[in-house]
C-alpha positions in Angstrom: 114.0 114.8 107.5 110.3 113.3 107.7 108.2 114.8 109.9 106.3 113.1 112.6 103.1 112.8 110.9 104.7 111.9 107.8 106.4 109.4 109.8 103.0 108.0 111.5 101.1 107.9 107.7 104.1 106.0 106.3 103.5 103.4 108.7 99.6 103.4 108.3 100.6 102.1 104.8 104.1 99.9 105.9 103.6 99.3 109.2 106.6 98.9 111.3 107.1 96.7 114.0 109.0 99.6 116.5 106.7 102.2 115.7 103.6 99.3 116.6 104.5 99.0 119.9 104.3 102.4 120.8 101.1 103.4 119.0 99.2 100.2 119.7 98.2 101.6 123.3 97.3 105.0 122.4 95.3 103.1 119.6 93.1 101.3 122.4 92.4 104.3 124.1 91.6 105.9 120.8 89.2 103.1 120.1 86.9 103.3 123.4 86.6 107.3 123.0 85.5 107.0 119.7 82.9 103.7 120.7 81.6 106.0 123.3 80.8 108.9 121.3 79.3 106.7 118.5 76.9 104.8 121.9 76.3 108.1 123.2 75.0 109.4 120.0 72.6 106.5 119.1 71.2 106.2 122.5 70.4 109.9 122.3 72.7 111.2 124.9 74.0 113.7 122.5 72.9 116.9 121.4 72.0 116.3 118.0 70.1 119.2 116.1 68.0 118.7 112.4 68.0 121.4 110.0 64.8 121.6 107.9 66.2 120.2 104.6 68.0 116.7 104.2 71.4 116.2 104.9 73.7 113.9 102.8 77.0 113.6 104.8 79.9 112.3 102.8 82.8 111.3 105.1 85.1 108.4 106.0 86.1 106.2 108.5 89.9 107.1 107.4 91.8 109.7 108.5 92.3 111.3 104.9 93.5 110.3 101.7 90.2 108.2 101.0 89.6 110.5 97.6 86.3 112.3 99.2 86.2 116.0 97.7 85.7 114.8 93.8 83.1 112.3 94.7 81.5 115.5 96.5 81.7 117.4 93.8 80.5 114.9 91.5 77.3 114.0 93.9 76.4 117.8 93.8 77.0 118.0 89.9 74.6 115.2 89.7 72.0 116.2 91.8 72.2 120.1 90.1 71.8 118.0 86.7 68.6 116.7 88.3 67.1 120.1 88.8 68.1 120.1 93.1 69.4 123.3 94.6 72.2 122.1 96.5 74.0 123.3 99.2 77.2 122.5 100.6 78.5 122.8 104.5 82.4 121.8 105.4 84.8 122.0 108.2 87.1 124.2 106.2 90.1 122.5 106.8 93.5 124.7 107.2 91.7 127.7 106.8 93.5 130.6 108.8 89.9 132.5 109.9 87.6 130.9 113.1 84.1 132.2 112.4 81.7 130.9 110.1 82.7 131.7 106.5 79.7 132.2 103.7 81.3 131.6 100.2 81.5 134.4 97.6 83.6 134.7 94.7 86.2 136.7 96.5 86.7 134.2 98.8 90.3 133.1 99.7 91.3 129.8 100.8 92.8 131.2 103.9 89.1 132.1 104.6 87.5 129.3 103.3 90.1 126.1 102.8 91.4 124.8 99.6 88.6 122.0 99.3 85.6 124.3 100.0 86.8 126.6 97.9 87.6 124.5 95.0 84.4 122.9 95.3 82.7 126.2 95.1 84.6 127.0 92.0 83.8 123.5 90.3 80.1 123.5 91.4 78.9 127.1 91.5 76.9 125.6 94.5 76.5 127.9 97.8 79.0 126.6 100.3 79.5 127.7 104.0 82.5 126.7 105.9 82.6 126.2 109.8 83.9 124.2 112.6 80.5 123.5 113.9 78.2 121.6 110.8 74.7 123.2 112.2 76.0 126.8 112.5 77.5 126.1 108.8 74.0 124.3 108.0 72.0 127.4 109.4 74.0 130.1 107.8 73.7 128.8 104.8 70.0 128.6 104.4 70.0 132.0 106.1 72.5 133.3 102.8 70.7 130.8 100.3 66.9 130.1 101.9 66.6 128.1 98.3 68.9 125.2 99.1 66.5 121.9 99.4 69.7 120.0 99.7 73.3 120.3 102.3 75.9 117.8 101.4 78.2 118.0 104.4 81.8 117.3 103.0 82.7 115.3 105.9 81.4 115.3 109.1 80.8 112.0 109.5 81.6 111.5 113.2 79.9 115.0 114.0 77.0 114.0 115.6 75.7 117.4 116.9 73.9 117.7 113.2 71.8 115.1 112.3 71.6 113.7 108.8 69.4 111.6 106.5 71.6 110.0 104.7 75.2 108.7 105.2 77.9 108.2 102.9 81.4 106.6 103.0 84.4 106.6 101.0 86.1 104.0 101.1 90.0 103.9 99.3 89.9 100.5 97.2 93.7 100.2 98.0 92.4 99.2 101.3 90.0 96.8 100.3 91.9 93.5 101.0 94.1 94.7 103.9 93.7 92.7 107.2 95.9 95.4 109.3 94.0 98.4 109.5 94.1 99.8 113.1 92.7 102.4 114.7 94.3 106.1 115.1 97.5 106.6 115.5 98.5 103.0 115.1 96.1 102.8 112.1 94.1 105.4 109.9 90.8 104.0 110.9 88.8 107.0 112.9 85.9 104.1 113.6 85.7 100.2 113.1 85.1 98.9 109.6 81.9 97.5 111.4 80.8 101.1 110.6 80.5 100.4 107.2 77.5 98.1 107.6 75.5 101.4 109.1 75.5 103.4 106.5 73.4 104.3 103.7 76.2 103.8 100.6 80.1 102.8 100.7 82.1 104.7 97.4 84.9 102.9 97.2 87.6 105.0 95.4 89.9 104.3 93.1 89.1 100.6 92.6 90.5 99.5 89.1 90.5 95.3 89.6 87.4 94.5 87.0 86.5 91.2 89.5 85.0 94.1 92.1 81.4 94.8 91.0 79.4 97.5 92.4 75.7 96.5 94.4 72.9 98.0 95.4 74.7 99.9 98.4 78.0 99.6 97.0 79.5 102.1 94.4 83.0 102.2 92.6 84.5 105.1 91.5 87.4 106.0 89.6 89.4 109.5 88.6 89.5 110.5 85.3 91.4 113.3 83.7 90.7 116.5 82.0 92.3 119.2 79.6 95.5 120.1 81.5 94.7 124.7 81.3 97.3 127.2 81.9 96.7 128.4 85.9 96.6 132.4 85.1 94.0 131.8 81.9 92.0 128.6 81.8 90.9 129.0 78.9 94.0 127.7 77.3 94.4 124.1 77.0 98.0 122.6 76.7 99.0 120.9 73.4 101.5 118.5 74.9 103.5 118.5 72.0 104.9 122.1 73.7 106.9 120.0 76.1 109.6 118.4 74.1 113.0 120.0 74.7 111.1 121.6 78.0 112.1 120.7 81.3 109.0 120.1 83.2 108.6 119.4 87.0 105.1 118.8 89.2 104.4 120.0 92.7 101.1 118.6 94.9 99.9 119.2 98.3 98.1 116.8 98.8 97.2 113.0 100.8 98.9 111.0 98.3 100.9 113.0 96.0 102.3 110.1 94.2 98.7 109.5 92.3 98.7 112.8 90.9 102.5 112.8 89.7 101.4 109.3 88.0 98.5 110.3 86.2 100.8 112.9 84.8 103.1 110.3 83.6 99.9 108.0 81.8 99.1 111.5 80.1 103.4 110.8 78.3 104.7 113.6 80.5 108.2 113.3 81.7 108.6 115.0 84.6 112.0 116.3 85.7 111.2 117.0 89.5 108.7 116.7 91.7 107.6 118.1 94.7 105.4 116.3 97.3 103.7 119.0 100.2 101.8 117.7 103.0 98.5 117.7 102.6 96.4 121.7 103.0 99.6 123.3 102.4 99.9 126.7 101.6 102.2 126.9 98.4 103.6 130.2 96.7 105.3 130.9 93.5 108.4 130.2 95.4 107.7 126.9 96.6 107.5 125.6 93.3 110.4 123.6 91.2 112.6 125.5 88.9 111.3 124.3 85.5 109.7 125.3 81.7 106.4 123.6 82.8 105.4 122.9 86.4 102.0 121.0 86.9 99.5 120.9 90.0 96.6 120.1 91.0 93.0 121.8 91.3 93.5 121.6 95.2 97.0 123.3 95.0 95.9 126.0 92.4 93.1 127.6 94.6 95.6 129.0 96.7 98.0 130.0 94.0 95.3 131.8 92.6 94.2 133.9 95.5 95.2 137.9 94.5 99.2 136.8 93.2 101.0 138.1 90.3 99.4 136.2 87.5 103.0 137.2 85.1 105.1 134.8 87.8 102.6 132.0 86.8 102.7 132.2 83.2 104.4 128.5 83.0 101.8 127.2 85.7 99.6 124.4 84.5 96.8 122.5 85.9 95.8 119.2 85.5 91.9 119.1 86.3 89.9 115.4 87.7 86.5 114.6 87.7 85.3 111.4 90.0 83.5 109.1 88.0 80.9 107.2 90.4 78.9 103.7 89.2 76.1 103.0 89.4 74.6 106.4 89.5 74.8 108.2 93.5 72.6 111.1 92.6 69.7 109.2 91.5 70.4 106.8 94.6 70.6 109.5 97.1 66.8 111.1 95.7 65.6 107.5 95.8 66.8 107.5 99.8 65.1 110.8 100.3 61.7 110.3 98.1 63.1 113.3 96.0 61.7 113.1 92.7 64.4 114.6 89.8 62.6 117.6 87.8 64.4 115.8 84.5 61.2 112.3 85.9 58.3 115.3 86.5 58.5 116.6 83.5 58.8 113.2 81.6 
Protein backbone atom coordinates (compact mmCIF):
# COMPACT_ATOMS: atom_id res chain seq x y z
CA UNK A 1 0.00 0.00 0.00
CA UNK A 2 1.35 3.69 -1.03
CA UNK A 3 2.48 5.59 1.56
CA UNK A 4 1.27 9.00 2.41
CA UNK A 5 3.94 10.86 0.79
CA UNK A 6 3.93 8.67 -2.13
CA UNK A 7 0.30 9.39 -2.17
CA UNK A 8 0.78 13.45 -1.93
CA UNK A 9 3.74 13.29 -4.92
CA UNK A 10 1.37 11.22 -7.13
CA UNK A 11 -1.05 13.91 -6.94
CA UNK A 12 1.58 16.73 -7.46
CA UNK A 13 1.86 15.07 -10.92
CA UNK A 14 -2.30 13.81 -11.31
CA UNK A 15 -3.88 15.88 -9.18
CA UNK A 16 -7.05 14.61 -7.71
CA UNK A 17 -9.99 16.41 -7.02
CA UNK A 18 -10.54 14.66 -3.17
CA UNK A 19 -7.12 14.94 -2.18
CA UNK A 20 -7.43 19.12 -3.50
CA UNK A 21 -9.77 19.87 -1.16
CA UNK A 22 -7.99 18.91 1.71
CA UNK A 23 -4.51 20.22 0.82
CA UNK A 24 -5.68 23.42 -0.79
CA UNK A 25 -5.85 25.14 2.81
CA UNK A 26 -2.79 23.86 4.25
CA UNK A 27 -1.37 25.15 0.79
CA UNK A 28 -2.49 28.84 1.72
CA UNK A 29 -0.93 28.80 4.83
CA UNK A 30 2.09 27.28 3.37
CA UNK A 31 2.21 30.14 0.88
CA UNK A 32 2.16 33.17 3.41
CA UNK A 33 5.03 31.47 5.68
CA UNK A 34 7.11 31.11 2.87
CA UNK A 35 6.19 35.06 1.47
CA UNK A 36 7.18 36.15 4.83
CA UNK A 37 10.44 34.58 5.08
CA UNK A 38 11.32 35.50 1.52
CA UNK A 39 10.00 39.74 2.80
CA UNK A 40 11.79 39.28 5.87
CA UNK A 41 15.00 38.32 4.20
CA UNK A 42 15.12 41.15 1.50
CA UNK A 43 14.14 43.78 3.84
CA UNK A 44 17.02 42.64 6.04
CA UNK A 45 15.17 41.44 8.97
CA UNK A 46 17.08 38.22 8.78
CA UNK A 47 20.23 37.18 9.95
CA UNK A 48 22.03 36.65 6.98
CA UNK A 49 25.95 35.98 7.22
CA UNK A 50 28.77 36.29 4.00
CA UNK A 51 31.52 34.03 3.93
CA UNK A 52 34.64 35.54 2.32
CA UNK A 53 34.53 33.72 -1.04
CA UNK A 54 31.43 33.70 -3.51
CA UNK A 55 28.72 31.55 -3.17
CA UNK A 56 26.85 29.89 -6.13
CA UNK A 57 23.60 28.32 -4.62
CA UNK A 58 21.92 25.78 -6.90
CA UNK A 59 18.47 25.00 -5.70
CA UNK A 60 14.79 24.83 -6.74
CA UNK A 61 11.59 26.18 -6.11
CA UNK A 62 10.27 22.30 -6.23
CA UNK A 63 10.22 20.08 -3.64
CA UNK A 64 12.68 17.46 -5.34
CA UNK A 65 12.83 15.61 -8.39
CA UNK A 66 13.87 18.80 -10.35
CA UNK A 67 17.34 16.75 -11.56
CA UNK A 68 19.69 19.22 -9.33
CA UNK A 69 22.76 17.02 -8.14
CA UNK A 70 24.18 16.25 -11.87
CA UNK A 71 23.87 19.75 -12.95
CA UNK A 72 26.04 20.39 -9.55
CA UNK A 73 28.30 18.21 -10.44
CA UNK A 74 28.62 19.31 -13.86
CA UNK A 75 28.93 23.23 -12.68
CA UNK A 76 31.85 22.21 -10.42
CA UNK A 77 33.49 19.92 -13.19
CA UNK A 78 33.37 22.97 -15.32
CA UNK A 79 34.58 25.46 -13.23
CA UNK A 80 37.72 22.81 -11.94
CA UNK A 81 38.30 22.63 -15.95
CA UNK A 82 38.73 26.39 -15.67
CA UNK A 83 41.44 26.27 -13.18
CA UNK A 84 38.83 27.31 -9.89
CA UNK A 85 39.20 25.48 -6.59
CA UNK A 86 35.85 24.67 -5.84
CA UNK A 87 34.13 23.86 -2.87
CA UNK A 88 31.00 22.30 -2.20
CA UNK A 89 28.51 22.83 1.09
CA UNK A 90 25.02 20.66 1.30
CA UNK A 91 22.33 19.85 3.75
CA UNK A 92 23.27 16.24 3.68
CA UNK A 93 19.99 14.91 3.24
CA UNK A 94 19.12 11.45 5.12
CA UNK A 95 22.21 11.28 6.67
CA UNK A 96 21.90 9.43 10.10
CA UNK A 97 24.80 11.92 12.01
CA UNK A 98 23.75 15.71 13.34
CA UNK A 99 27.08 17.57 13.45
CA UNK A 100 28.89 19.11 10.74
CA UNK A 101 30.47 16.40 8.54
CA UNK A 102 33.99 17.34 6.52
CA UNK A 103 34.27 14.83 3.58
CA UNK A 104 37.13 12.29 3.38
CA UNK A 105 37.43 9.25 1.47
CA UNK A 106 36.17 7.08 4.24
CA UNK A 107 33.17 8.86 4.43
CA UNK A 108 29.89 6.91 4.56
CA UNK A 109 26.71 8.10 3.38
CA UNK A 110 25.10 7.65 6.75
CA UNK A 111 27.68 10.40 7.67
CA UNK A 112 27.52 12.30 4.77
CA UNK A 113 24.18 11.57 2.45
CA UNK A 114 24.10 9.81 -0.77
CA UNK A 115 24.25 13.10 -2.96
CA UNK A 116 27.20 14.74 -1.10
CA UNK A 117 28.92 11.83 -1.08
CA UNK A 118 28.50 10.87 -4.62
CA UNK A 119 29.30 14.30 -5.58
CA UNK A 120 32.51 14.00 -3.75
CA UNK A 121 33.29 10.86 -5.46
CA UNK A 122 32.41 12.28 -9.09
CA UNK A 123 34.20 15.64 -8.42
CA UNK A 124 37.16 15.01 -6.06
CA UNK A 125 36.05 18.60 -4.82
CA UNK A 126 36.16 19.27 -0.89
CA UNK A 127 32.54 18.93 0.40
CA UNK A 128 31.14 19.61 3.85
CA UNK A 129 27.76 18.64 4.87
CA UNK A 130 25.59 20.39 7.55
CA UNK A 131 22.14 21.49 8.47
CA UNK A 132 23.24 25.00 8.82
CA UNK A 133 24.96 26.37 5.09
CA UNK A 134 27.43 28.98 7.07
CA UNK A 135 28.72 26.42 9.66
CA UNK A 136 29.14 24.02 6.49
CA UNK A 137 30.59 27.15 4.54
CA UNK A 138 33.02 27.92 7.47
CA UNK A 139 34.27 24.47 8.12
CA UNK A 140 35.08 24.06 4.96
CA UNK A 141 37.46 26.87 4.39
CA UNK A 142 38.73 26.04 7.78
CA UNK A 143 39.55 22.08 6.26
CA UNK A 144 40.34 23.54 2.70
CA UNK A 145 41.52 27.50 3.24
CA UNK A 146 42.19 27.05 -0.83
CA UNK A 147 38.54 27.02 -1.96
CA UNK A 148 37.92 30.40 -3.96
CA UNK A 149 34.60 28.97 -4.81
CA UNK A 150 31.28 27.11 -2.42
CA UNK A 151 28.58 25.84 -4.61
CA UNK A 152 25.76 25.22 -2.11
CA UNK A 153 23.78 22.15 -3.46
CA UNK A 154 20.56 23.54 -2.49
CA UNK A 155 19.89 26.00 -0.07
CA UNK A 156 18.05 28.10 -1.90
CA UNK A 157 15.41 29.26 0.58
CA UNK A 158 18.31 29.39 3.41
CA UNK A 159 18.68 32.83 3.88
CA UNK A 160 21.00 32.83 7.00
CA UNK A 161 24.08 32.47 4.27
CA UNK A 162 24.20 34.91 1.79
CA UNK A 163 25.07 34.23 -1.80
CA UNK A 164 26.28 35.92 -5.02
CA UNK A 165 24.80 34.12 -7.25
CA UNK A 166 21.48 32.15 -7.56
CA UNK A 167 20.66 29.27 -9.56
CA UNK A 168 17.41 27.28 -10.36
CA UNK A 169 16.52 24.06 -11.73
CA UNK A 170 13.77 23.95 -13.27
CA UNK A 171 12.17 20.25 -14.49
CA UNK A 172 11.16 20.87 -18.25
CA UNK A 173 8.28 18.41 -17.66
CA UNK A 174 6.83 21.33 -15.88
CA UNK A 175 7.28 23.82 -18.24
CA UNK A 176 3.71 24.13 -19.78
CA UNK A 177 1.72 23.10 -16.62
CA UNK A 178 -0.84 25.76 -15.43
CA UNK A 179 -1.53 23.73 -12.05
CA UNK A 180 1.37 23.89 -10.03
CA UNK A 181 0.44 24.77 -6.39
CA UNK A 182 2.15 25.35 -3.49
CA UNK A 183 3.25 22.58 -0.80
CA UNK A 184 1.38 20.06 0.06
CA UNK A 185 -1.20 20.72 -2.55
CA UNK A 186 1.53 21.40 -5.10
CA UNK A 187 5.48 20.88 -5.15
CA UNK A 188 6.14 24.48 -5.50
CA UNK A 189 8.31 25.55 -2.17
CA UNK A 190 8.02 29.39 -3.60
CA UNK A 191 5.95 31.12 -6.52
CA UNK A 192 7.18 30.72 -10.03
CA UNK A 193 7.47 34.65 -9.69
CA UNK A 194 10.72 33.51 -8.06
CA UNK A 195 12.15 32.54 -11.12
CA UNK A 196 12.40 36.15 -12.41
CA UNK A 197 14.96 36.84 -9.27
CA UNK A 198 17.44 34.78 -9.97
CA UNK A 199 20.60 34.90 -11.67
CA UNK A 200 20.06 31.54 -14.16
CA UNK A 201 17.01 29.06 -14.54
CA UNK A 202 18.51 25.16 -15.83
CA UNK A 203 15.76 23.75 -17.01
CA UNK A 204 16.25 19.88 -16.88
CA UNK A 205 15.48 17.44 -19.01
CA UNK A 206 13.91 19.54 -21.77
CA UNK A 207 14.02 17.40 -25.13
CA UNK A 208 11.20 19.50 -27.35
CA UNK A 209 13.87 21.19 -30.08
CA UNK A 210 11.21 24.52 -30.28
CA UNK A 211 12.74 25.45 -26.50
CA UNK A 212 15.90 27.50 -27.09
CA UNK A 213 18.11 28.42 -24.32
CA UNK A 214 18.85 32.57 -23.61
CA UNK A 215 21.00 34.55 -22.08
CA UNK A 216 19.65 33.60 -18.47
CA UNK A 217 18.10 30.56 -19.51
CA UNK A 218 19.92 27.15 -19.89
CA UNK A 219 18.69 23.58 -21.04
CA UNK A 220 20.08 20.58 -19.92
CA UNK A 221 19.76 17.08 -20.68
CA UNK A 222 21.13 13.58 -19.09
CA UNK A 223 23.27 11.63 -20.99
CA UNK A 224 24.64 8.17 -20.24
CA UNK A 225 27.78 6.53 -19.59
CA UNK A 226 29.71 3.02 -19.57
CA UNK A 227 27.30 0.93 -17.40
CA UNK A 228 30.75 -0.63 -14.64
CA UNK A 229 30.40 -3.50 -12.46
CA UNK A 230 29.57 -1.93 -8.69
CA UNK A 231 32.55 -3.98 -6.69
CA UNK A 232 35.28 -3.06 -9.71
CA UNK A 233 34.62 -0.05 -11.89
CA UNK A 234 36.97 -0.69 -13.92
CA UNK A 235 34.93 -3.17 -15.79
CA UNK A 236 32.66 -1.96 -18.39
CA UNK A 237 29.63 -4.23 -19.35
CA UNK A 238 29.52 -5.64 -22.94
CA UNK A 239 25.75 -5.83 -23.23
CA UNK A 240 25.97 -8.70 -25.31
CA UNK A 241 26.52 -10.69 -21.64
CA UNK A 242 22.77 -10.27 -21.02
CA UNK A 243 21.07 -12.49 -23.55
CA UNK A 244 19.66 -15.63 -21.87
CA UNK A 245 20.28 -13.49 -18.38
CA UNK A 246 17.49 -12.44 -16.40
CA UNK A 247 18.07 -8.88 -15.49
CA UNK A 248 16.11 -6.66 -13.03
CA UNK A 249 16.85 -2.72 -11.91
CA UNK A 250 16.34 -1.24 -8.52
CA UNK A 251 16.45 2.95 -7.83
CA UNK A 252 15.95 5.05 -4.91
CA UNK A 253 15.40 7.81 -6.21
CA UNK A 254 12.62 11.08 -7.11
CA UNK A 255 11.52 9.64 -10.23
CA UNK A 256 12.58 6.10 -10.66
CA UNK A 257 10.82 5.60 -13.76
CA UNK A 258 13.60 7.86 -15.75
CA UNK A 259 16.29 5.75 -14.72
CA UNK A 260 14.52 2.23 -15.50
CA UNK A 261 13.81 4.00 -19.13
CA UNK A 262 17.15 4.99 -20.00
CA UNK A 263 17.96 1.47 -19.27
CA UNK A 264 15.53 0.31 -21.68
CA UNK A 265 16.98 3.13 -24.74
CA UNK A 266 20.46 1.39 -23.83
CA UNK A 267 18.17 -2.42 -25.46
CA UNK A 268 18.06 -3.77 -21.94
CA UNK A 269 15.08 -5.86 -21.00
CA UNK A 270 14.49 -5.66 -17.66
CA UNK A 271 12.66 -8.50 -15.88
CA UNK A 272 11.82 -6.57 -12.53
CA UNK A 273 12.14 -3.50 -11.18
CA UNK A 274 12.23 -1.93 -8.04
CA UNK A 275 11.27 1.68 -7.26
CA UNK A 276 12.55 3.08 -3.45
CA UNK A 277 11.61 6.32 -2.16
CA UNK A 278 13.90 8.71 -2.69
CA UNK A 279 17.47 8.71 0.11
CA UNK A 280 16.72 5.24 0.83
CA UNK A 281 19.01 3.12 2.37
CA UNK A 282 19.23 -0.10 0.23
CA UNK A 283 21.27 -3.45 1.12
CA UNK A 284 22.15 -6.45 -0.84
CA UNK A 285 18.94 -7.77 0.32
CA UNK A 286 16.66 -5.16 -0.91
CA UNK A 287 17.64 -5.89 -4.29
CA UNK A 288 15.54 -8.14 -7.07
CA UNK A 289 16.45 -11.74 -7.49
CA UNK A 290 18.16 -11.65 -10.89
CA UNK A 291 21.61 -12.51 -13.25
CA UNK A 292 22.12 -8.60 -13.60
CA UNK A 293 20.53 -5.98 -11.38
CA UNK A 294 21.29 -2.26 -12.39
CA UNK A 295 21.22 1.12 -10.19
CA UNK A 296 22.04 4.10 -10.07
CA UNK A 297 25.26 6.33 -8.92
CA UNK A 298 22.89 7.68 -6.12
CA UNK A 299 21.92 4.07 -4.98
CA UNK A 300 25.46 2.63 -5.30
CA UNK A 301 27.19 5.05 -2.66
CA UNK A 302 25.44 3.35 -0.04
CA UNK A 303 25.89 -0.15 -1.44
CA UNK A 304 29.33 0.50 -1.43
CA UNK A 305 29.96 1.70 2.13
CA UNK A 306 32.28 -1.33 3.94
CA UNK A 307 29.68 -4.53 2.42
CA UNK A 308 30.80 -7.79 1.16
CA UNK A 309 31.94 -6.86 -2.34
CA UNK A 310 31.46 -11.08 -3.31
CA UNK A 311 27.41 -10.59 -2.69
CA UNK A 312 27.69 -7.77 -5.33
CA UNK A 313 29.52 -9.46 -8.00
CA UNK A 314 26.21 -9.21 -10.42
CA UNK A 315 25.79 -5.36 -9.32
CA UNK A 316 26.02 -2.98 -12.19
CA UNK A 317 25.92 0.74 -12.39
CA UNK A 318 24.65 2.84 -14.93
CA UNK A 319 26.61 6.27 -14.57
CA UNK A 320 24.91 10.09 -15.97
CA UNK A 321 26.60 13.11 -16.65
CA UNK A 322 24.19 16.46 -16.94
CA UNK A 323 24.86 18.11 -20.10
CA UNK A 324 24.15 22.01 -19.55
CA UNK A 325 23.86 24.59 -22.86
CA UNK A 326 25.03 27.25 -23.24
CA UNK A 327 28.05 26.91 -21.09
CA UNK A 328 27.14 27.62 -16.87
CA UNK A 329 30.63 27.63 -15.85
CA UNK A 330 31.78 30.31 -17.99
CA UNK A 331 28.41 32.15 -17.12
CA UNK A 332 28.76 31.86 -13.45
CA UNK A 333 32.76 33.55 -13.72
CA UNK A 334 31.20 36.12 -16.00
CA UNK A 335 28.61 36.84 -12.88
CA UNK A 336 31.43 36.93 -10.44
CA UNK A 337 34.24 38.89 -12.65
CA UNK A 338 36.35 35.57 -12.21
CA UNK A 339 38.63 35.37 -14.98
CA UNK A 340 39.30 31.29 -16.04
CA UNK A 341 43.17 30.49 -15.77
CA UNK A 342 42.55 28.53 -19.38
CA UNK A 343 41.68 33.13 -20.66
CA UNK A 344 45.10 34.29 -18.51
CA UNK A 345 47.18 32.26 -19.97
CA UNK A 346 45.83 32.75 -23.50
Amino acid sequence: MPKLHQIIEQHWQQPKPWLRVLLKPLSAVFARIAAKRRQDFLAGRTPSEKLPVPIVVVGNIHAGGAGKTPIVSALVSGLQQRGLNVGIISRGYGRTEKDVHVLTVDSTAAQAGDEPLLLYRQTGAPVVVGSRRVEAGWALLAAHPHVQIIVADDGLQHYALQRDVEIVVFPFADTARDDLDWLPNGGLREPLSRLASVAAVVVSGGQNPAFRPSEHMFASHIETGQIYRLNQPSEKLDLGRLKNSRAAAAAGIAKPERFFNSLRALGIELQQTLALPDHAAITPQDLPRADFVFITEKDAVKLSDGLDSDALNHVWVLPICAIIEPDLADFVLDRLNIESSSKRFD
